[in-house]
N, C-alpha and C positions, 0 to 999 in steps of 0.2 A: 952140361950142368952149368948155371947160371951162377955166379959168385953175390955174395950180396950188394959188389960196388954195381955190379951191372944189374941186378935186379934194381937198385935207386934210380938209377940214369934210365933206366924204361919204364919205369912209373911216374919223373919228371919227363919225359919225353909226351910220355902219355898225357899226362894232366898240363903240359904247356899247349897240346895239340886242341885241349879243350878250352885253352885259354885262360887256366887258375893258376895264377902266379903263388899261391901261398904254399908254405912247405909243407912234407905230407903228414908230417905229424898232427900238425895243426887239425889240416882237412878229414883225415881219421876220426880223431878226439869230435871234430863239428859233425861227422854223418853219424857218431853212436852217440851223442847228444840229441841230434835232428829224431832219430830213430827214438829213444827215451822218451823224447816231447809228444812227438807223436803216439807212441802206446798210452801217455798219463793222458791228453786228453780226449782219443777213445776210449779208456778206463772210468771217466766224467762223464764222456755221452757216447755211451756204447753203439754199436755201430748196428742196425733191424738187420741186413745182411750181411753175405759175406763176402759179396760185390765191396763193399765197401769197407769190408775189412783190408781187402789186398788191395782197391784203389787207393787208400792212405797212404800204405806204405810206398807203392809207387809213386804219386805224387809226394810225400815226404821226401824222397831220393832224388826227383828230378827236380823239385824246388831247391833243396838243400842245392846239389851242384851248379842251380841256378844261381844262387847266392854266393856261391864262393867265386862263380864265375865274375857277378856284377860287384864283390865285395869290395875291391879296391878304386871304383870308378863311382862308387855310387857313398858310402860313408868309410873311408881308409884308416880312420879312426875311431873305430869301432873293433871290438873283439869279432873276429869271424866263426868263433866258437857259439857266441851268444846269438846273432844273427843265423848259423843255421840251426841253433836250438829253436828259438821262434820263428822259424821259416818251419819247422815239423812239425811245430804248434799250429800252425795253421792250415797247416797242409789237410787234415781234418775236413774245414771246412770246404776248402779247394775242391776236395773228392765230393762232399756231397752237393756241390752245387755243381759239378761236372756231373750226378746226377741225376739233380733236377733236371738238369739242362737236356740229358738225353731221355726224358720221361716228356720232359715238353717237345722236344723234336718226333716223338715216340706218336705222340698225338698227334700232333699237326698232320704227318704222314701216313696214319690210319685212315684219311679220308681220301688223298690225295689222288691213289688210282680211278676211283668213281670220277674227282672231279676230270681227270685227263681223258677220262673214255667221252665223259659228255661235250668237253670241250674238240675233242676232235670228233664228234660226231656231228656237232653242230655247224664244223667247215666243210666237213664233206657232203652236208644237207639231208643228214640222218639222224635227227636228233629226235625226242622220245617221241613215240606217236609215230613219228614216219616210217615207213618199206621203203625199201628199197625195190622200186619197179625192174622187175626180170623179165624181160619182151624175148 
């Protein structure tokens, strides 16, 4: 059974292992903030699936930890509460343009085996039209 001092000291072990120097309070208080931002503005633009329901909050969490991680390198005078509430806020968009992103790759890729069959048929001197002579 773990005491509370030792539960602190393996949650700061943990979160310096990741690189967030801020205390866990703080960091707490910023992921149910990040979290909060992000349901108001899926609440604003609701989300067609439910892809996109759980990619927000995912992206929410791993921006938020992204932000606490660059928090003090990047504005140190800055609330890191406020920063990862608008880091959840946008996180929204993050998920639907990772999205898009996979709906355009989605395309591209749909054609892609036809073009690989023609292009190696065309080295090996089998391209459309030709047999293959069997003597």
């Amino acid at each position: 059974m773990m005491l509370p001092t030792e539960t602190n000291a393996l949650a700061a072990l943990i979160l310096a292992a990741l690189g967030i120097v801020a205390p866990l309070p703080d960091l707490t208080g910023g992921l149910f903030l990040s979290i909060a931002c992000a349901f108001l503005v899926m609440a604003l633009t609701p989300p067609d699936r439910r892809l996109a329901y759980w990619l927000t909050l995912g992206c929410c969490l791993g921006v938020s930890i992204l932000t606490a991680i660059l928090w003090t390198k990047l504005v140190p005078n800055w609330s890191l509460q406020l920063l990862m509430a608008l880091a959840g806020g946008l996180s929204r968009h993050f998920a639907m343009g990772l999205i898009e992103f996979g709906h355009a790759l989605q395309e591209q890729m749909r054609g892609l085996p036809a073009e690989l069959k023609d292009g190696l048929l065309a080295r090996l001197g089998l391209g459309p039209g030709k047999e293959k002579d069997d003597d």
